[in-house]
C-alpha positions in Angstrom: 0.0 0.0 0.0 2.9 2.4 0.7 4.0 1.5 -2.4 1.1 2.3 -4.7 1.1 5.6 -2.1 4.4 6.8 -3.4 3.9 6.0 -6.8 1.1 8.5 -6.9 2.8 11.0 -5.0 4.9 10.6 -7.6 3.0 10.9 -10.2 1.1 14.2 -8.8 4.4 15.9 -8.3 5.7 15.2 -12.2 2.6 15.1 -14.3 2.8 18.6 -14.9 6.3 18.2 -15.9 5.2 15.3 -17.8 2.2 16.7 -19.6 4.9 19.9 -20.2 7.5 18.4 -22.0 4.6 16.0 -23.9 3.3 19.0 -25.0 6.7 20.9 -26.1 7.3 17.7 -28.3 3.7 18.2 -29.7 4.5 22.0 -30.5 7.7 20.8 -32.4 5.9 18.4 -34.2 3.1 21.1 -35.6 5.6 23.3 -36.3 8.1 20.8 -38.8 4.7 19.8 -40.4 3.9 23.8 -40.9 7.6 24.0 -42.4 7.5 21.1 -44.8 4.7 19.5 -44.3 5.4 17.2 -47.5 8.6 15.9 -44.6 7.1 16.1 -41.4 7.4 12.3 -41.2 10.7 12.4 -41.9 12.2 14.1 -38.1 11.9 12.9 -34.7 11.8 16.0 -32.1 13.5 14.5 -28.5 14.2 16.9 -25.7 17.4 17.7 -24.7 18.6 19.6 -21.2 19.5 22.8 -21.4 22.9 24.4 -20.9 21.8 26.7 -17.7 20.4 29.1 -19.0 21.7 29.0 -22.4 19.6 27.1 -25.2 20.9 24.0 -26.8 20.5 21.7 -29.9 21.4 18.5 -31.4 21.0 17.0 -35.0 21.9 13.5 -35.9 20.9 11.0 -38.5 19.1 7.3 -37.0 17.5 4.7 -38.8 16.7 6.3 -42.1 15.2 9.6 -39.6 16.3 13.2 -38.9 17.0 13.2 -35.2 16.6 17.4 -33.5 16.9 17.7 -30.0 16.4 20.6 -28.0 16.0 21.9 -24.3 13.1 23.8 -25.8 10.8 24.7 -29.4 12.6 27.3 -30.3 16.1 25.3 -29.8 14.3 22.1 -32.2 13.1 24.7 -34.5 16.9 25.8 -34.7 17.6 22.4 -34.5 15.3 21.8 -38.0 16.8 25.0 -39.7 19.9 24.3 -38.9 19.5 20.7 -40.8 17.7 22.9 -43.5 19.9 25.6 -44.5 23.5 23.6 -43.8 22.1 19.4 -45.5 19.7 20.2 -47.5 20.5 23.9 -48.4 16.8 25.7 -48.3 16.2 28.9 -47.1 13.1 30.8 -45.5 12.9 34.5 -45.7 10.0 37.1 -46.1 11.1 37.5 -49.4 11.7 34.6 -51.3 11.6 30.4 -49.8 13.3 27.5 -51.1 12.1 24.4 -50.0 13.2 22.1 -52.7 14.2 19.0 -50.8 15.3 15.7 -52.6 13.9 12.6 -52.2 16.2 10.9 -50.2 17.3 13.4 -47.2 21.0 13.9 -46.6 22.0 11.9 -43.8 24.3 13.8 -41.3 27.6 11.8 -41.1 28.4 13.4 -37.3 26.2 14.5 -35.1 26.1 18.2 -34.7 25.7 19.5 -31.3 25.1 23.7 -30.7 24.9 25.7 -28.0 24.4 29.4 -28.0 26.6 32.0 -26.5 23.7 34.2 -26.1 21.0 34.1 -23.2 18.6 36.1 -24.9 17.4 36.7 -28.3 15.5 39.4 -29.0 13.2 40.9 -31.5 11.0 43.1 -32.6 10.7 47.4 -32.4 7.6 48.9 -31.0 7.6 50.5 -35.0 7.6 47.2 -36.6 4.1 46.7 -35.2 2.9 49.6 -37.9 5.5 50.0 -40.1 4.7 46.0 -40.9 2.3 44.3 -38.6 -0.5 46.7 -38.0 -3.2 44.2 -40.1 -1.9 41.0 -39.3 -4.2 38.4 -38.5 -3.5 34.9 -36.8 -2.4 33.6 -39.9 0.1 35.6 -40.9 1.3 35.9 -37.0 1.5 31.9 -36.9 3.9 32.6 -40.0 5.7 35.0 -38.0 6.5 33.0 -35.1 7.5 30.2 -37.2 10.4 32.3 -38.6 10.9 33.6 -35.5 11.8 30.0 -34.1 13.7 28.6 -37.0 15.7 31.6 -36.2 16.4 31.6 -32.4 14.4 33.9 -31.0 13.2 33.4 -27.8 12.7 37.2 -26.4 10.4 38.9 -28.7 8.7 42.2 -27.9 5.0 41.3 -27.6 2.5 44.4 -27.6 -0.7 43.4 -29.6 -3.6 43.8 -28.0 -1.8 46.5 -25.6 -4.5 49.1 -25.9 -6.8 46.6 -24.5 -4.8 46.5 -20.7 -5.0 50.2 -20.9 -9.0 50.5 -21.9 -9.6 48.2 -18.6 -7.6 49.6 -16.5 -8.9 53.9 -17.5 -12.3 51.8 -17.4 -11.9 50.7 -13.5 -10.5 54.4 -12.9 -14.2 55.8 -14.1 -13.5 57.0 -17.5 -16.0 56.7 -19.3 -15.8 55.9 -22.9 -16.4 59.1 -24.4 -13.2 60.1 -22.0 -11.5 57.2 -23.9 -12.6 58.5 -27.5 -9.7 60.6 -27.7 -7.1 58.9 -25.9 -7.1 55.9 -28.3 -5.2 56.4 -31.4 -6.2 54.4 -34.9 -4.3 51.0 -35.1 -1.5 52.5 -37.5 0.0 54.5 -35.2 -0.2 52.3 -31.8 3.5 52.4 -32.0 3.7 56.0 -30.8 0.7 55.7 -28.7 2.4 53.3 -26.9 5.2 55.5 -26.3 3.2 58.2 -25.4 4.2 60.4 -28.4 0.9 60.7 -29.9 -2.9 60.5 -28.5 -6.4 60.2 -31.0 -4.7 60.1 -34.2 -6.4 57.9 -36.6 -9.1 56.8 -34.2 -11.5 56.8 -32.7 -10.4 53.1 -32.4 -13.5 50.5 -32.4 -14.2 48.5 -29.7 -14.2 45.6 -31.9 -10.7 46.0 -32.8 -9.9 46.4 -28.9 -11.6 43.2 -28.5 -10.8 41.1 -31.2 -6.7 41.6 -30.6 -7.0 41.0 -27.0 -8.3 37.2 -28.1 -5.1 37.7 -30.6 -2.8 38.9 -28.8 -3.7 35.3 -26.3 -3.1 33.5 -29.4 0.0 34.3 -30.2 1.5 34.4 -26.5 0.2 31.2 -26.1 2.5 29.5 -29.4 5.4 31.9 -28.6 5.1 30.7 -24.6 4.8 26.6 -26.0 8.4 27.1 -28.2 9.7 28.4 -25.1 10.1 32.2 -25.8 9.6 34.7 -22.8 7.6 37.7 -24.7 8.1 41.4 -23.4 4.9 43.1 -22.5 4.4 46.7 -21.5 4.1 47.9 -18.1 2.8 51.5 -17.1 5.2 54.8 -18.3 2.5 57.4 -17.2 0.8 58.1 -20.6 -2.8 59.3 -19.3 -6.0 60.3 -21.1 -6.6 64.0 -21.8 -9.4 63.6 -19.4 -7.4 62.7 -16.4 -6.9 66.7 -15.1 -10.6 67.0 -15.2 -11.1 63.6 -13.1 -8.3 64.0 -11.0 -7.7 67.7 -11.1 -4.7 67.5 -7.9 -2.6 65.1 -10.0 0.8 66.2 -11.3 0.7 66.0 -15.0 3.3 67.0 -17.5 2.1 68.1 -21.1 4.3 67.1 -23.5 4.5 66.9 -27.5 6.6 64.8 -29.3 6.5 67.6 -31.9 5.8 66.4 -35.4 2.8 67.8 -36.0 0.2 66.1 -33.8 -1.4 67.2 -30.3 0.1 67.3 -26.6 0.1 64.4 -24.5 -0.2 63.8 -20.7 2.6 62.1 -18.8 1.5 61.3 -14.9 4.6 62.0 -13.2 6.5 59.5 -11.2 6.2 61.6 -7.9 2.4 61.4 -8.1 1.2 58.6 -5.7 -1.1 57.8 -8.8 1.7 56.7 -10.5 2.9 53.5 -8.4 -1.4 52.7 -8.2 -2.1 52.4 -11.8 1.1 50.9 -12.3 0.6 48.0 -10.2 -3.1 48.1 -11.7 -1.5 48.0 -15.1 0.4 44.8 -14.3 -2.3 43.3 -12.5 -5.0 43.3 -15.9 -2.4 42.7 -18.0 -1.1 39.7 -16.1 -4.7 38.2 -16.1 -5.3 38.7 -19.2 -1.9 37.7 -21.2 -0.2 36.1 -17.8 3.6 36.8 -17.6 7.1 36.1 -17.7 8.3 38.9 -15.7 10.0 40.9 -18.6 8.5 44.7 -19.0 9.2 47.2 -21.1 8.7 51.0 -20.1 10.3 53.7 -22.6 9.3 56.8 -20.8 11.1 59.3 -22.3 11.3 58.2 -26.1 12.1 61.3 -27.8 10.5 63.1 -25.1 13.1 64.6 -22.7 13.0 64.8 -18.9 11.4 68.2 -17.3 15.4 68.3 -16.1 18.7 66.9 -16.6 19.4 67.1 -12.4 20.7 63.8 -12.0 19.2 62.9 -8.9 15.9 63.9 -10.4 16.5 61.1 -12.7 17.8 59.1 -10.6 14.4 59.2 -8.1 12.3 59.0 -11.2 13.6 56.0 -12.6 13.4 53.9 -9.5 9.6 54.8 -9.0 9.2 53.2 -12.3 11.1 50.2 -11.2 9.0 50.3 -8.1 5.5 50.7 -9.9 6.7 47.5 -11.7 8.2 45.4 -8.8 5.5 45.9 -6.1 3.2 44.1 -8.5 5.6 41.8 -9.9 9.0 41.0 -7.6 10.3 39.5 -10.1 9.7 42.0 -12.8 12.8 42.9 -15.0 12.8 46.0 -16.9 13.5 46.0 -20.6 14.3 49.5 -21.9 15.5 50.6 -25.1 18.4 52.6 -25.3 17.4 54.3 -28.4 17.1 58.1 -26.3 20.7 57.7 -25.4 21.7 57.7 -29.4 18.4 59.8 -30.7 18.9 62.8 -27.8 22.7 62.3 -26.7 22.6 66.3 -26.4 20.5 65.8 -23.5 21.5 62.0 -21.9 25.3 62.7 -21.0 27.2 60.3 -18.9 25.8 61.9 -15.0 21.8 61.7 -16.5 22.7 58.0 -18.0 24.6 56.5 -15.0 21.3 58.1 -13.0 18.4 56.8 -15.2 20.3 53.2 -15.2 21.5 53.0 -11.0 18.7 53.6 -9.5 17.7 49.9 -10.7 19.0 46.9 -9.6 21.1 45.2 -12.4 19.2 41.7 -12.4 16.0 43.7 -12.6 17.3 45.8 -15.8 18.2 45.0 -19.3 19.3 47.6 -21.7 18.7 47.4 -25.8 21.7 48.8 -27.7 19.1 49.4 -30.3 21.2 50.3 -33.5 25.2 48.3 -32.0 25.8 48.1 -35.9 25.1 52.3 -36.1 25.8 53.9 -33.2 27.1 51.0 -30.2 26.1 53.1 -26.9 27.1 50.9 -25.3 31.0 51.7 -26.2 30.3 55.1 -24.4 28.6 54.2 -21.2 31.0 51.3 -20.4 28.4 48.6 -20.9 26.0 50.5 -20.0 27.3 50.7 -16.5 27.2 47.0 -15.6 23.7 46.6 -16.6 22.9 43.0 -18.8 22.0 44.2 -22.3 21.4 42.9 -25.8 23.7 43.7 -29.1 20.9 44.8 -31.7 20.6 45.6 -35.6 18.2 48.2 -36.4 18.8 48.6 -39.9 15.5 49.8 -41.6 13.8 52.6 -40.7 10.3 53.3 -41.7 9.7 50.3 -44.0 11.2 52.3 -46.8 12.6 50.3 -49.7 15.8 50.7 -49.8 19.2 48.2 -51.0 21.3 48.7 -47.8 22.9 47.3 -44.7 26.0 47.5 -42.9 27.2 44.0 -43.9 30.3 43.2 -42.6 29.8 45.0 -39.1 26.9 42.6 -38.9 29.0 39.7 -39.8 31.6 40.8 -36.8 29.9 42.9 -34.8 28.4 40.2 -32.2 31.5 38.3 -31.8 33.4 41.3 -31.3 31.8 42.5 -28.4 31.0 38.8 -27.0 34.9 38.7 -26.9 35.6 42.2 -25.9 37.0 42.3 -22.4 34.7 46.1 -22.1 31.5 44.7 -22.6 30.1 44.3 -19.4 27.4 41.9 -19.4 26.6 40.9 -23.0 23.5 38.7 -22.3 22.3 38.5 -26.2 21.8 39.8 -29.8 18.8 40.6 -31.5 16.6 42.3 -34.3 15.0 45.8 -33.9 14.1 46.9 -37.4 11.5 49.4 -37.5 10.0 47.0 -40.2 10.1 43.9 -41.9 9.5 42.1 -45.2 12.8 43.6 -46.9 16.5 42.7 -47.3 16.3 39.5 -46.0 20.4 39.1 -46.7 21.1 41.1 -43.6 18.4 39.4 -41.4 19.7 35.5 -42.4 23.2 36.8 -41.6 22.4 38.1 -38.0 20.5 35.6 -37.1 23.0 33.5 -38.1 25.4 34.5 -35.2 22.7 32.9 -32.6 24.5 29.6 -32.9 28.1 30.9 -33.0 30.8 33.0 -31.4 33.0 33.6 -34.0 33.1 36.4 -36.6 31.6 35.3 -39.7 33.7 34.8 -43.0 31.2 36.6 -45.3 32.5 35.7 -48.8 32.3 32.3 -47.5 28.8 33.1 -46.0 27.5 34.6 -49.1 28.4 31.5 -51.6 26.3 29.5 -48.6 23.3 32.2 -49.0 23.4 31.6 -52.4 22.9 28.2 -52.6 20.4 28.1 -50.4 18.6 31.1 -51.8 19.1 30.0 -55.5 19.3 26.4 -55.5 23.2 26.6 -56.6 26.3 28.3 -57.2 25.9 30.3 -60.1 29.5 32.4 -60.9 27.7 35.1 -62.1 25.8 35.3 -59.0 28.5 35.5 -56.8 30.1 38.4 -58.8 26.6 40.2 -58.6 26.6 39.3 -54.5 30.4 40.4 -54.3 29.6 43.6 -55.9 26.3 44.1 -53.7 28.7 43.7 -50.5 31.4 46.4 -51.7 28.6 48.5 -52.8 24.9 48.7 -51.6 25.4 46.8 -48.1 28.9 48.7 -47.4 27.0 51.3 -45.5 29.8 52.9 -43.6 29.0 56.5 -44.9 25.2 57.2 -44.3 23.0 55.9 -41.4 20.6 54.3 -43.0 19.4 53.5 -46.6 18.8 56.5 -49.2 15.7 57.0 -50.9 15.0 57.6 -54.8 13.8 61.7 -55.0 10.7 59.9 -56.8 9.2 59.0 -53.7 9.9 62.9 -52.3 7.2 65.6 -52.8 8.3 67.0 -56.1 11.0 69.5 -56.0 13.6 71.3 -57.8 16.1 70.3 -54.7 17.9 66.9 -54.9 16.6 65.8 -51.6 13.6 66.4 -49.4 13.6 66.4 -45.2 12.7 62.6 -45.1 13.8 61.7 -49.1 17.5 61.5 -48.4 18.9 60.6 -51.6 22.5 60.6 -50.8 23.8 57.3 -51.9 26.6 55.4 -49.8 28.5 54.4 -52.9 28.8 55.6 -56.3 25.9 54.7 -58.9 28.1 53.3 -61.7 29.4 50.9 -59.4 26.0 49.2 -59.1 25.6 48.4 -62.3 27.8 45.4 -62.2 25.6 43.6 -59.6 22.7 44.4 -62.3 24.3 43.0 -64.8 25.8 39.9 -63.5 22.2 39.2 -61.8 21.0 39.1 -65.2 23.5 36.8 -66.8 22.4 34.1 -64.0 18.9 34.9 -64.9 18.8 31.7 -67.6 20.1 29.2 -64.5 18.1 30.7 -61.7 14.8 31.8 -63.0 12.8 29.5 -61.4 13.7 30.5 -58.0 12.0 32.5 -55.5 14.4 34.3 -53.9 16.3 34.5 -57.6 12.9 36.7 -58.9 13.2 39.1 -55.6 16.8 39.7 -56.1 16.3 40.5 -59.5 13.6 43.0 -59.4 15.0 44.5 -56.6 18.4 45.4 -57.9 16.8 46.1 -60.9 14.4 48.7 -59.2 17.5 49.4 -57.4 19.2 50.5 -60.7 15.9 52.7 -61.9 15.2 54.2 -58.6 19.4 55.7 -58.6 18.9 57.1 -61.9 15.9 59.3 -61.5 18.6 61.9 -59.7 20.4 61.8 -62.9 17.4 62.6 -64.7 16.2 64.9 -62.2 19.2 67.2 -62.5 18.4 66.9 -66.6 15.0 68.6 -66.7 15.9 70.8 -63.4 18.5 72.2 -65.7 16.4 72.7 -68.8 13.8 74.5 -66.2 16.3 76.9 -65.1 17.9 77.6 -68.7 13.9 78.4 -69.7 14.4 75.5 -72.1 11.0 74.0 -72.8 11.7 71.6 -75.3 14.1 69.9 -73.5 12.3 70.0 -70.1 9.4 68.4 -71.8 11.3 65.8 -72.8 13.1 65.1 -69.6 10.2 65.2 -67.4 8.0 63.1 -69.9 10.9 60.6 -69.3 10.8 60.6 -65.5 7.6 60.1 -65.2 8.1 57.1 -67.8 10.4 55.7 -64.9 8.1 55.7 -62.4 5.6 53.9 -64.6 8.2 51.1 -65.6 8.8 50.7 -61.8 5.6 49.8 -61.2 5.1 47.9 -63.9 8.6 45.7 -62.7 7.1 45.6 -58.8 3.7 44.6 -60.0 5.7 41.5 -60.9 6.0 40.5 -57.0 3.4 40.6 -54.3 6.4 41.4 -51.8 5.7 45.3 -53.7 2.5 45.5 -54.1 0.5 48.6 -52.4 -3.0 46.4 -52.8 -2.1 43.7 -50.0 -1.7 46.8 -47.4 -4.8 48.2 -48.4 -7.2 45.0 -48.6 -5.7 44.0 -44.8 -6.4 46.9 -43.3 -9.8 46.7 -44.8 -10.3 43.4 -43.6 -9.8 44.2 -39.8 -13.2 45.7 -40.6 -16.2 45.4 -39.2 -18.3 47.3 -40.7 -18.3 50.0 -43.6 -16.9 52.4 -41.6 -14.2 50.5 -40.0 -12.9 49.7 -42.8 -12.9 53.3 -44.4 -11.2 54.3 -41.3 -8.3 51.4 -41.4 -8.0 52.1 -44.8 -7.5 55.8 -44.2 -5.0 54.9 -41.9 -3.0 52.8 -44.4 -2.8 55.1 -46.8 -1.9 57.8 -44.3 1.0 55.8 -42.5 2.8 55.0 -46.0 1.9 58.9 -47.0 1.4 61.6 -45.1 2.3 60.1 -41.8 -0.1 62.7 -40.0 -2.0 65.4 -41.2 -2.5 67.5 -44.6 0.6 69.5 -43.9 2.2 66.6 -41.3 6.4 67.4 -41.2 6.2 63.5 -40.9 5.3 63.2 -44.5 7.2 60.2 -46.3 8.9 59.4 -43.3 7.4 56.0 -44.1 7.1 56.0 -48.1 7.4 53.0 -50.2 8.7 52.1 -53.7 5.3 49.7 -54.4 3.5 48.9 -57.0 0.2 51.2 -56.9 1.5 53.8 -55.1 4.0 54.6 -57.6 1.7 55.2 -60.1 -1.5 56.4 -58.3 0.3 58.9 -55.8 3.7 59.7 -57.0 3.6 59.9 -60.6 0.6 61.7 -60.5 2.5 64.0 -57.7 5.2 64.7 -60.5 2.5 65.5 -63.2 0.9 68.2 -61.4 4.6 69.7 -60.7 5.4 69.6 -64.2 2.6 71.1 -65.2 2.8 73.9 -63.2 6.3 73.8 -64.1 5.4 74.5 -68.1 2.4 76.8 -67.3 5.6 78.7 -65.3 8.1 78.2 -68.7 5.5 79.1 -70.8 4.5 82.7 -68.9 8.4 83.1 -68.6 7.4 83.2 -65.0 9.2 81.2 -62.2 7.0 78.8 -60.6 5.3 79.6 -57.6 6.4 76.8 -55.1 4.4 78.2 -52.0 1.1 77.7 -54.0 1.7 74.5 -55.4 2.7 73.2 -51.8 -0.7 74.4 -50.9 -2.4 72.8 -53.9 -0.4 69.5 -53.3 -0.9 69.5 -50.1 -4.7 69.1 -50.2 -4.5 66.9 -53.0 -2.5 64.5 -51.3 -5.0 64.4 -48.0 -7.8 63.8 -50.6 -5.6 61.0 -51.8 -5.5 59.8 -48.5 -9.5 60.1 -48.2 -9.8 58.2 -51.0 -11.6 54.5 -51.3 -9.8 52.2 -53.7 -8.8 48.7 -54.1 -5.2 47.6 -55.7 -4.2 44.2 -57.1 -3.3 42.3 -54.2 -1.9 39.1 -56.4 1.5 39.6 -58.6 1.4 40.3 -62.5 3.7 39.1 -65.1 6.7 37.1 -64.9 9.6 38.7 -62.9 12.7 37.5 -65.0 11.1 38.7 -68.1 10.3 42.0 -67.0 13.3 42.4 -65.2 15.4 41.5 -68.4 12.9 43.9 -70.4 13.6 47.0 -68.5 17.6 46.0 -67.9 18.0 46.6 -72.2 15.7 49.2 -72.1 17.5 51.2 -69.0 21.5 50.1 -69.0 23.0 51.7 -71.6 21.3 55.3 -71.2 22.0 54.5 -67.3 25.6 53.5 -68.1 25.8 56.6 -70.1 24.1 59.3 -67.8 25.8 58.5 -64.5 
C-alpha cells in the first residue's frame, strides 16, 4: 500500500512536468509539419537539457530519420533550420523560400551538437508593429513566429492587443468611454501611442478591434510561450487620457508633445502617488489577461526629454518606475530601449545615464543597444554601467525600400563584443528593425550568429546564402553578391538607406527632409551587380528568392537614376528651355511607370495587399474606411495635410507609384510648363498648398489595388535592364 502511495505522490508531483515536456514535443511536431509539411514524417523531435540558461541543440541521423533535440521549441526549430539551410541547403525568408528538398534526405555523417553564446534573443521594435504588422491576422502571426523560431528567437517584444490592458484599466479608474474616445489612437499608429508620443490620431479606435486583438494577442502568446520564448509586454510609463486633469484635477501632469505635428500628450509623473497605483493596476490586468514572464518594457522618455537633466531627479524618477513594476511583480525585469541615449545624446550625457540606469537593480534591468551596428552606446557608457544588455541591428527605418545594410559590421559585430573584455554583461543579440519584409540578406546573416561566437567569413557566407537562396552556385551570381557587399550593403557613410527623390514631394532640390537621396556608394558601381544578376537569370529563373533579387536590384538600378534625370529637366527648367524639359520630365515620369510595372511582378511590392488588410480588420463599412485611411496615411502623409512626418514611411510599391507619385510629378510639371510658358518662375508656395490638399484627398480616398502579382519577374526584369542600362551606363 505504501507502495502504490508513493507511486502516486509521484505521479502528482511530475505530471505537470510530464504533460509539459509531452506538450513541447507536440509544438515541435506542428511546427516541422507547418515548415514542410510534405517531410514532417521524416524528423523525430527528443528533448534535450539545457545548458543553464543557455539554449541548446542537437542534429543527428538514425535509422533512415532526422534526429533534433532541444532543451526547448525554439532550440528544435533551430535544430530543423539548422538541418535545412546547412544538409539540405533551403532557405526561408520574407522574401523569397526555397524548400526544394530531394527525395532521399541527406544523412548527417556526425552528429552536430550547438549551443548558443547568447542568453537572450531578441526581437521586434515597437515601430515594426505599424510599419509591418498593423493588419496582421492569426495567420500571418502563426507565419511570423514560425520564422521567429527557426531563427532563435526566444525574447520577442510582444504588444498586440496593448491598448486593451489600458482600456480596462482607465475603465476601473471611471473614465468613461467618451473620456477614452480621444485617448485611443487608430491601429497604424499604436507604436507612438504606446510611447506616449501621440494621443487620438487615426481613431476613434472601435471596440471591436480592442476586442478582437485582445483574443489575438492570447493566441499568439500562447505559441510563442509553447516554443519556449519569454515575450516582453508593456508595463505602465505614465501616458494618461486627456481627461485625467478634469477627473483627477490634484494630479501632477506633464504636457508634452513629441513635436511632429500632432497634439500634446499627458505624462502622470512619477512623484504622483497615482503613479505607483495604476502601475501596479496596469500589471495586474495585463497579467490576467496575457499572464507573464516577468520581462516589461517602459520607454518613458522616447524622444520626449526629462522636465530636467538634475541627475538625482533622474535618478528618483527611474526607480519609481522600477518600483511601480516590482510591487506588483517582484520578479519583474525592466527591458528598456536605449534608443534616447543615441536619438537625444545632447541631453543624456554620462551623469543623466549612469542616474536613469542605478537607480535599478542590475538583475532587474536589461538595456537594448538598439542600433550596436550604427551607433554601439554601449561603447560610451561602459556597458551601460554594468547593466545586462542585448547587441541589436536596427537597420531599416520606416519600411522604406531601400538596398542597404551594414554587412560586414553585422557579420563581426556580435562576436566582437561577446569577446571584448569592455563589454560588461553581453547577455544576447537581437533584431530591432522598425519594419520587416525587406533585405532579407542582412536578417539570415544576423540571425546566423545565434548559434556561434566567432566572426563570420562573409564571402564564405555569401556563396552559402546563395545556394540556399538560388538552388546553386551560379559564378555570375557571386560576382553580382560580391559587388552588392562592396557597394549597396557597405553602408559605412550614411545611417541608414537613401531613398530615390521619386518618392519625395516634387522639388527642384535633390533631396527632401525625409527623401534622403545621398547614396553610400557611387551609382556606376551598381551596375555590375545588375548586370551579373542578369547573366544568372537563364540558371536561376525559377527560384523564388532569384525573382526578388532580381527586381529588386533592378528597381534598385531605376530608382538611382531618377537623380540623374532629375538634374536633366531641373536644368532645362532653369535655362527656360521647354523643349528639353518636356522631354526630360515626360521621361521621368516614364520611370516611375516602368517601376511599377517591374514591382507589380511580386506581391512582396504590391500597395493592394496593405490596403485589402487593413480593410479586412473591418467590421463594418466604416471600420474599414477608417483602417484604410490609416493605411494610406502611414505610407503617405504620416499625420496630417501639412504633417512634417510626410514620407517618413514612403514606399517604392507597386500602386503607389503610379497612383500617388507619378501623378505627384504631373501636377509639378505642369505647373512647371504653365511657369516656362509665362516666362514666370513657378510659384512653389502655391503649389505646396495645392499638393498639399490633394495628397489628403488621396489619402480620403476608397480604392482597391491588385493584391496578387502580374507578369513574370525575370522577363520584365530583363525587359527594362535593355531598355535602361546603356542610357543609365551613359548618364551617370
Amino acid at each position: 500500500m505504501k507502495e502504490v502511495k508513493k507511486l502516486v505522490f509521484l505521479l502528482v508531483c511530475f505530471l505537470p512536468v510530464l504533460a509539459f515536456a509531452q506538450f513541447k514535443t507536440a509544438t515541435s511536431y506542428a511546427l516541422i509539419k507547418r515548415v514542410v509539411p510534405a517531410r514532417a514524417g521524416s524528423f523525430i523531435v527528443e528533448e534535450l537539457p539545457a545548458d543553464a540558461p543557455k539554449d541548446v541543440f542537437e542534429v543527428e541521423s538514425a535509422k533512415g530519420k532526422i534526429i533534433l533535440r532541444g532543451n526547448n521549441g525554439v532550440a528544435v526549430a533551430s535544430a530543423l533550420y539548422h538541418y535545412l539551410t546547412e544538409y539540405v541547403h533551403c532557405q526561408i525568408t520574407w522574401n523569397g523560400t526555397n524548400l526544394n528538398i530531394p527525395a532521399v534526405l541527406p544523412v548527417v555523417k556526425e552528429k552536430v551538437h550547438k549551443t548558443t553564446p547568447y542568453e537572450y534573443r531578441y526581437y521586434l521594435n515597437y515601430c515594426t508593429y505599424n510599419y509591418s504588422m498593423s493588419w496582421w491576422d492569426w495567420k500571418r502571426w502563426e507565419k511570423e513566429i514560425d520564422w521567429m523560431a527557426l531563427h532563435g528567437i526566444n525574447m520577442p517584444l510582444a504588444l498586440t492587443g496593448q491598448e486593451y490592458t489600458w482600456y480596462e484599466v482607465y475603465k476601473g479608474m471611471g473614465f468613461t468611454d467618451q473620456d477614452l474616445s480621444t485617448f485611443f489612437c487608430g491601429p497604424a499608429y499604436f507604436g507612438w501611442f504606446w510611447m506616449g508620443n501621440l494621443d487620438g490620431w487615426g481613431g476613434p479606435l472601435p471596440m471591436s478591434w480592442m476586442t478582437s486583438h485582445r483574443d489575438l494577442q492570447q493566441q499568439i502568446l500562447k505559441r510563442e510561450r509553447e516554443l519556449g520564448m519569454k515575450p516582453v509586454l508593456q508595463s505602465f510609463t505614465g501616458h494618461v487620457p486627456s481627461a485625467f486633469k478634469q477627473r483627477f484635477p490634484t494630479s501632477k501632469l506633464k504636457q508634452t508633445n513629441w513635436t511632429n505635428g500632432f497634439d500634446d500628450t499627458y505624462i502622470l509623473d512619477t512623484e504622483d502617488p497615482m503613479f505607483e497605483q495604476i502601475g501596479r493596476k496596469f500589471l495586474e490586468v495585463q497579467t490576467k489577461l496575457y499572464g507573464t514572464d516577468h520581462l516589461y518594457s517602459a520607454d518613458t522618455f522616447n524622444e520626449n526629454e526629462p522636465p530636467t537633466d538634475d541627475p538625482a531627479y533622474l535618478t528618483a524618477l527611474s526607480a519609481r518606475i522600477y518600483q511601480a513594476m516590482s510591487k506588483a511583480d517582484p520578479k519583474a525585469v525592466w527591458v528598456m530601449q536605449g534608443w534616447l541615449f543615441y536619438s537625444d545624446r545632447k541631453f543624456w550625457k554620462t551623469p543623466q545615464i549612469k542616474a536613469l540606469l542605478d537607480a535599478v537593480p542590475n538583475d532587474h534591468m536589461i538595456m537594448l543597444d538598439l542600433a550596436s551596428e550604427i551607433e554601439p552606446v554601449w561603447k560610451r557608457t561602459e556597458a551601460y554601467y554594468g547593466k545586462p544588455w542585448i547587441w541589436n541591428m536596427l537597420h531599416n527605418f520606416g519600411g522604406n525600400i531601400s538596398m542597404f545594410g551594414r554587412i560586414e559590421g553585422v557579420a563581426s559585430g556580435p562576436a566582437q563584443a561577446l569577446h571584448d573584455p569592455n563589454a560588461g554583461k553581453l547577455k544576447g543579440i537581437g533584431l530591432t528593425m522598425e519594419a520587416i519584409e525587406q533585405t532579407p540578406v542582412l536578417y539570415e546573416l544576423m540571425m546566423e550568429n545565434v548559434w556561434q561566437d566567432k566572426e563570420i567569413n562573409l564571402d564564405q557566407w555569401l556563396k552559402k546564402y546563395i545556394l540556399n537562396r538560388y538552388g546553386n552556385v551560379n559564378p555570375h551570381a557571386v560576382k553580382a553578391w560580391d559587388v552588392l557587399k562592396k557597394t549597396a550593403f557597405n553602408g559605412k557613410t550614411i545611417r541608414d538607406g537613401a531613398e530615390s527623390i521619386i518618392t519625395g514631394r516634387p522639388t527642384f532640390d535633390s533631396a527632401t527632409v525625409w527623401t534622403k537621396t545621398r547614396l553610400n556608394y557611387e551609382r556606376k558601381d551598381f551596375l555590375p551587380a545588375w548586370d551579373e544578376l542578369i547573366k544568372a537569370a537563364p540558371s536561376n529563373a525559377k527560384s523564388d528568392g532569384f525573382q526578388y533579387d532580381l527586381v529588386d536590384v533592378t528597381r534598385q538600378a531605376m530608382a538611382n537614376y531618377a537623380g540623374p534625370l532629375q538634374k536633366k529637366w531641373v536644368k532645362a527648367y532653369h535655362d527656360k528651355n521647354a523643349a528639353d524639359f518636356t522631354k526630360y520630365s515626360a521621361e521621368y515620369l516614364q520611370l516611375i511607370s516602368d517601376m511599377d510595372a517591374l514591382l507589380a511582378t511580386r506581391k512582396d511590392f504590391l500597395l493592394g495587399p496593405w490596403i485589402a488588410d487593413a480593410r479586412k480588420c473591418g467590421t463594418t463599412a466604416a471600420e474599414k474606411a477608417l483602417y484604410e485611411q490609416n493605411a494610406r496615411d502611414l505610407v503617405t502623409l504620416w499625420g496630417g495635410e501639412n504633417s512634417p512626418l510626410r514620407e517618413y514611411s514612403c514606399r517604392q510599391w507597386s500602386g503607389l507609384l503610379n497612383d500617388f507619385y507619378k501623378v505627384r510629378w504631373q501636377k509639378f510639371f505642369s505647373s512647371a510648363s504653365i511657369a516656362l510658358k509665362a516666362n514666370k518662375e513657378m510659384d512653389l508656395k502655391a503649389f505646396e498648398q495645392t499638393i498639399s490638399k490633394w495628397e489628403w484627398n488621396w489619402v480620403k480616398t476608397k480604392k482597391a489595388y491588385p493584391v496578387e502579382a502580374k507578369g513574370n519577374s525575370v522577363a520584365v526584369a530583363q525587359q527594362f535592364y535593355r531598355k535602361y542600362r546603356t542610357t543609365i551606363g551613359q548618364n551617370l
